[in-house]
TIDOTOR-41172 format. One record per residue: residue in one letter; x, y, z of N, C-alpha, C in turn. Coordinates in pm, whole numbers, plus 50000, padded with zeros to 5 digits. Layout:
<site rest="a" n_east="X" n_north="Y" n_up="Z" ca_east="X" ca_north="Y" ca_up="Z" c_east="X" c_north="Y" c_up="Z"/>
...
This chain:
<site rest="x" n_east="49273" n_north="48398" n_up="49690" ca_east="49219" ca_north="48456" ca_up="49812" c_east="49299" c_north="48580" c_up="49850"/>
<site rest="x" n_east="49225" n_north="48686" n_up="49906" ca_east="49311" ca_north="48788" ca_up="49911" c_east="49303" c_north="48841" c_up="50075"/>
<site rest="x" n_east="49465" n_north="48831" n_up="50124" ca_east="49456" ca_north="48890" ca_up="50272" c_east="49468" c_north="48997" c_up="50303"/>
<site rest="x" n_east="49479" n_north="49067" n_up="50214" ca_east="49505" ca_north="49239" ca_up="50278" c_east="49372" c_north="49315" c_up="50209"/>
<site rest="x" n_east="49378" n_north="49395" n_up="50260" ca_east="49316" ca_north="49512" ca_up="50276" c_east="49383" c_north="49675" c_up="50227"/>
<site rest="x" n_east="49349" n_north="49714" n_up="50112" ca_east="49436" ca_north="49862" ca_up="50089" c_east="49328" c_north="49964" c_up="50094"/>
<site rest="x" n_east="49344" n_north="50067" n_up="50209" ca_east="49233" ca_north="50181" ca_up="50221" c_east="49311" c_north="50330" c_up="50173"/>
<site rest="x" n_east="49233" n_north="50344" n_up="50052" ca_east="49294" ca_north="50493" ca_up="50020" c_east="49267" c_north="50584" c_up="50157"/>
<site rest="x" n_east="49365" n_north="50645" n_up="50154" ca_east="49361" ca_north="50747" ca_up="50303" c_east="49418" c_north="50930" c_up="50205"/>
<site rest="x" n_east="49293" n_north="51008" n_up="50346" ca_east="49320" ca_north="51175" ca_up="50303" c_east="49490" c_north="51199" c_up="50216"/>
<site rest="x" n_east="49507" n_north="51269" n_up="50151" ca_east="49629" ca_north="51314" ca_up="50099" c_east="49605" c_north="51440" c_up="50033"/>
<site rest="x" n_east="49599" n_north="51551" n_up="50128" ca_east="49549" ca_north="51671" ca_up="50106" c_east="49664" c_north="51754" c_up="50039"/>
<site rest="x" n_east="49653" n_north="51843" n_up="49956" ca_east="49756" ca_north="51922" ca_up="49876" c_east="49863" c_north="51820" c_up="49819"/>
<site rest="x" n_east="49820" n_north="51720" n_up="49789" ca_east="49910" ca_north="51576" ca_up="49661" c_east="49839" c_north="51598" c_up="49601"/>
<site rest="x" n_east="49928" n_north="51558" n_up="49519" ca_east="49889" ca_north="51514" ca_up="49310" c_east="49885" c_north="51374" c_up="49351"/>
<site rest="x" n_east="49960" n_north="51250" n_up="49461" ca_east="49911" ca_north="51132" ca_up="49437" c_east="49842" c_north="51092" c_up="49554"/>
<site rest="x" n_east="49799" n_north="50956" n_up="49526" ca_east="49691" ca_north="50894" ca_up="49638" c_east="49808" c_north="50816" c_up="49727"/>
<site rest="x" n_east="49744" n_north="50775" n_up="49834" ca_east="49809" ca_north="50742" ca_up="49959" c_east="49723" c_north="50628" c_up="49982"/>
<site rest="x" n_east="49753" n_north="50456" n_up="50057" ca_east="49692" ca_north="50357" ca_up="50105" c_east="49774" c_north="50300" c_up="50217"/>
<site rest="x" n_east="49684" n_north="50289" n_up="50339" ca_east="49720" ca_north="50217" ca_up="50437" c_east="49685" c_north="50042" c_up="50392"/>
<site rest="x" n_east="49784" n_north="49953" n_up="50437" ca_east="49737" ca_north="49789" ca_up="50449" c_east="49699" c_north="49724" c_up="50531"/>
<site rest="x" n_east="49565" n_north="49704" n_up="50535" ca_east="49553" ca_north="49617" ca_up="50623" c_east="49533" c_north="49458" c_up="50628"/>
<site rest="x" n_east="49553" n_north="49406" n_up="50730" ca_east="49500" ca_north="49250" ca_up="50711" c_east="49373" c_north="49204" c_up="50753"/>
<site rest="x" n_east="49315" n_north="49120" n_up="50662" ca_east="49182" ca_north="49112" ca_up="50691" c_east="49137" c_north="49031" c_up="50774"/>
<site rest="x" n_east="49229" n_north="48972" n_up="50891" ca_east="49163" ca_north="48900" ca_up="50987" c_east="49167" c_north="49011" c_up="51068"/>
<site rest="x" n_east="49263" n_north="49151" n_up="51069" ca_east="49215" ca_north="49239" ca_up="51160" c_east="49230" c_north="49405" c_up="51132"/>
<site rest="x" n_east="49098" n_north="49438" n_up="51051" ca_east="49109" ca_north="49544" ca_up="50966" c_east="49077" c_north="49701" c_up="51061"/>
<site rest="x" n_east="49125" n_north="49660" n_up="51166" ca_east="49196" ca_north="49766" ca_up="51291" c_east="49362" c_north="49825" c_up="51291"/>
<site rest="x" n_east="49393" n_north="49710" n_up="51233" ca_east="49548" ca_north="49793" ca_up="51249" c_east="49614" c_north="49781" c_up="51115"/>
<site rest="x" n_east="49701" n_north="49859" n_up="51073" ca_east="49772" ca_north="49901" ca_up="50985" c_east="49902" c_north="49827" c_up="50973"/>
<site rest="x" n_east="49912" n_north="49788" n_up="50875" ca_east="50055" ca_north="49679" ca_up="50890" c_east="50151" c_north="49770" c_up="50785"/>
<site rest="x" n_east="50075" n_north="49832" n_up="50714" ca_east="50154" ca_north="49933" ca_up="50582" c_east="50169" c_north="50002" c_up="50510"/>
<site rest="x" n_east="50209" n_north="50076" n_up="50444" ca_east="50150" ca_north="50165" ca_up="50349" c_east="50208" c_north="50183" c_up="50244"/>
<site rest="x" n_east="50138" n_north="50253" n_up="50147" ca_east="50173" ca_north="50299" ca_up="50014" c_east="50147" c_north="50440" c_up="49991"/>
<site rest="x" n_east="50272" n_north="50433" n_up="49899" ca_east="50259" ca_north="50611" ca_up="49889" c_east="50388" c_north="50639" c_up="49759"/>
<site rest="x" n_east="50360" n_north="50799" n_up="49708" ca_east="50442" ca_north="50833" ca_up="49612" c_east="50558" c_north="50850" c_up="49664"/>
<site rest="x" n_east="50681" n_north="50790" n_up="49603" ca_east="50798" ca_north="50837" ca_up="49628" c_east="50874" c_north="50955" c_up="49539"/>
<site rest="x" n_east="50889" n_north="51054" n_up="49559" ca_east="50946" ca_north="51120" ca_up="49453" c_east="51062" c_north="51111" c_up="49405"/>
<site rest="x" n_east="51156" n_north="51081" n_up="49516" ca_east="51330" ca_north="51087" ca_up="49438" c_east="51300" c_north="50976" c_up="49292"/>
<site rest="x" n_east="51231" n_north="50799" n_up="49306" ca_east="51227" ca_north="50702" ca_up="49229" c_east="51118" c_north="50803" c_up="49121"/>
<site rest="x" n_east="51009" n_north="50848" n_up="49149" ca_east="50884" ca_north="50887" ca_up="49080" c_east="50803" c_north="50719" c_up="49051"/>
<site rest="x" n_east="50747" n_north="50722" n_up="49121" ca_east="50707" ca_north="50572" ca_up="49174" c_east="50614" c_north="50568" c_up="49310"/>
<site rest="x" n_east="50514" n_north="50486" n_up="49273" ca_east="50484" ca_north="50439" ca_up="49425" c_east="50534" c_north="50324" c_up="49494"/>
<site rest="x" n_east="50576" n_north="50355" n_up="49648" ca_east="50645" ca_north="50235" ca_up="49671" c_east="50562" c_north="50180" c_up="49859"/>
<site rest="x" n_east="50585" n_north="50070" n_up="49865" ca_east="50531" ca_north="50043" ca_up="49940" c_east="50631" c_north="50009" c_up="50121"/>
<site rest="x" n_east="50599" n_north="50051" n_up="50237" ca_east="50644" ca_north="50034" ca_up="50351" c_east="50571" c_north="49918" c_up="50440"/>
<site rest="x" n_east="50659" n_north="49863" n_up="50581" ca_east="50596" ca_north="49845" ca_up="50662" c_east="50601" c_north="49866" c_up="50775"/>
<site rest="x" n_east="50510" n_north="49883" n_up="50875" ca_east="50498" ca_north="49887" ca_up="51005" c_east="50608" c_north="49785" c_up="51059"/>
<site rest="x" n_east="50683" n_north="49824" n_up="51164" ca_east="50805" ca_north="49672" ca_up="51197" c_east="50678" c_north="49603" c_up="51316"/>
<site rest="x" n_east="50755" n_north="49503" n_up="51272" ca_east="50706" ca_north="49371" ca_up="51373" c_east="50632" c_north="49287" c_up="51243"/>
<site rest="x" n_east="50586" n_north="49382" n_up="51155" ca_east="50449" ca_north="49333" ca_up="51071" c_east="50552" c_north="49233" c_up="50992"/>
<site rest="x" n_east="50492" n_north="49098" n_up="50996" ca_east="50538" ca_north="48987" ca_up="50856" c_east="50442" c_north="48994" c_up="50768"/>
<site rest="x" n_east="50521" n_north="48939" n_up="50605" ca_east="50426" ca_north="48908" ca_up="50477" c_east="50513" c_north="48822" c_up="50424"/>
<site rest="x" n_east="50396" n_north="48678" n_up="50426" ca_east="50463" ca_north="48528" ca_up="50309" c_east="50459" c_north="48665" c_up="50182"/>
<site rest="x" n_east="50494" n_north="48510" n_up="50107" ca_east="50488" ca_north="48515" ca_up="49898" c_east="50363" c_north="48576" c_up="49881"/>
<site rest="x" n_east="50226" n_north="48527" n_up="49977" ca_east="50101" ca_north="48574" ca_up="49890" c_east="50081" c_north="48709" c_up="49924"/>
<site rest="x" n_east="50141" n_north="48735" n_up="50015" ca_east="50073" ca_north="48914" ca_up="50091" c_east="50149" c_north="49011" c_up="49993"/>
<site rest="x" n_east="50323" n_north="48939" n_up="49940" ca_east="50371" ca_north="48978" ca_up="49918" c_east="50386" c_north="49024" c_up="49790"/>
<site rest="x" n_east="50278" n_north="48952" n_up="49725" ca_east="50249" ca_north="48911" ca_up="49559" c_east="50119" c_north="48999" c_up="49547"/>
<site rest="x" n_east="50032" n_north="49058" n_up="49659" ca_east="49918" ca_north="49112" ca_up="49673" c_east="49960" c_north="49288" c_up="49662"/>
<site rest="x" n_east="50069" n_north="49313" n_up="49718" ca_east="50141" ca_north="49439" ca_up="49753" c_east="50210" c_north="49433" c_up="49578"/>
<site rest="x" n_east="50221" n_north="49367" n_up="49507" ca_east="50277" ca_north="49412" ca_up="49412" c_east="50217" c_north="49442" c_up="49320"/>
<site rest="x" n_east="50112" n_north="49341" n_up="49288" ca_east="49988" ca_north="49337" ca_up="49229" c_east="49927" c_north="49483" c_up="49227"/>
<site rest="x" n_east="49926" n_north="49530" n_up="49332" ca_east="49885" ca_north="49703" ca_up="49386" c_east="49926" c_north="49760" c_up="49305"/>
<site rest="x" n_east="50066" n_north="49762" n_up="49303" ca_east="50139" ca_north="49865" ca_up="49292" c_east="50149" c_north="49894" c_up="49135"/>
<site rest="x" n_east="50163" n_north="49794" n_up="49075" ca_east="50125" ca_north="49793" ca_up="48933" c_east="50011" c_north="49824" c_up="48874"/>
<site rest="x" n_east="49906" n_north="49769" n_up="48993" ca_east="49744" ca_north="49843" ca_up="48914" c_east="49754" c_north="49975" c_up="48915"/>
<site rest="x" n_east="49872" n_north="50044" n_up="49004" ca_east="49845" ca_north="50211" ca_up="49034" c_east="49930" c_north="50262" c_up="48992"/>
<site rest="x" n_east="50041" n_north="50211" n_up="48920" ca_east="50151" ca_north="50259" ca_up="48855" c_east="50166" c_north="50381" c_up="48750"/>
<site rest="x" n_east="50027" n_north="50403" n_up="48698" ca_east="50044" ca_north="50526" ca_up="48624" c_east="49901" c_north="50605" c_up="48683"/>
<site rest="x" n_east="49893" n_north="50632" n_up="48861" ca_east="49802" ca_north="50662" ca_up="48913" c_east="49804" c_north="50795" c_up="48905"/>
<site rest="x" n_east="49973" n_north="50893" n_up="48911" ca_east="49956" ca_north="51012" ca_up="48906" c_east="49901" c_north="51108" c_up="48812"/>
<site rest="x" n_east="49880" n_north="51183" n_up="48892" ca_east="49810" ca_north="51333" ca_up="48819" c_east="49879" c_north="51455" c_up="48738"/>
């Protein structure tokens, strides 16, 4: 079962893509995001504070990050 939500968002004048996270009991607010890091050359993922993630949200965010791992341009 999957609780989040990843919405590619604008990333105007990048070579990489950008995703906000959301959760899908409330796909109004933003708990996180993803984005290129350059110092690593990597995408890495943040969160909004206050925001919690168990093992599965946390296993969902990684899952991501690996499907997009050779996303750049």
């Amino acid at each position: 079962m999957s609780f989040l939500l990843f919405r590619e968002v604008s990333n105007p004048d990048k070579k990489t893509r950008r995703w906000t996270i959301q959760s899908r009991l409330d796909e109004t607010t933003t708990i996180g995001w993803i984005e290129f890091y350059t110092s690593w050359r990597k995408y890495v993922w943040g969160m909004i504070p206050g925001s919690v993630f168990d093992v599965g949200c946390t296993q969902e965010v990684v899952d991501f990050l690996k499907l997009h791992k050779d996303d750049r341009q």
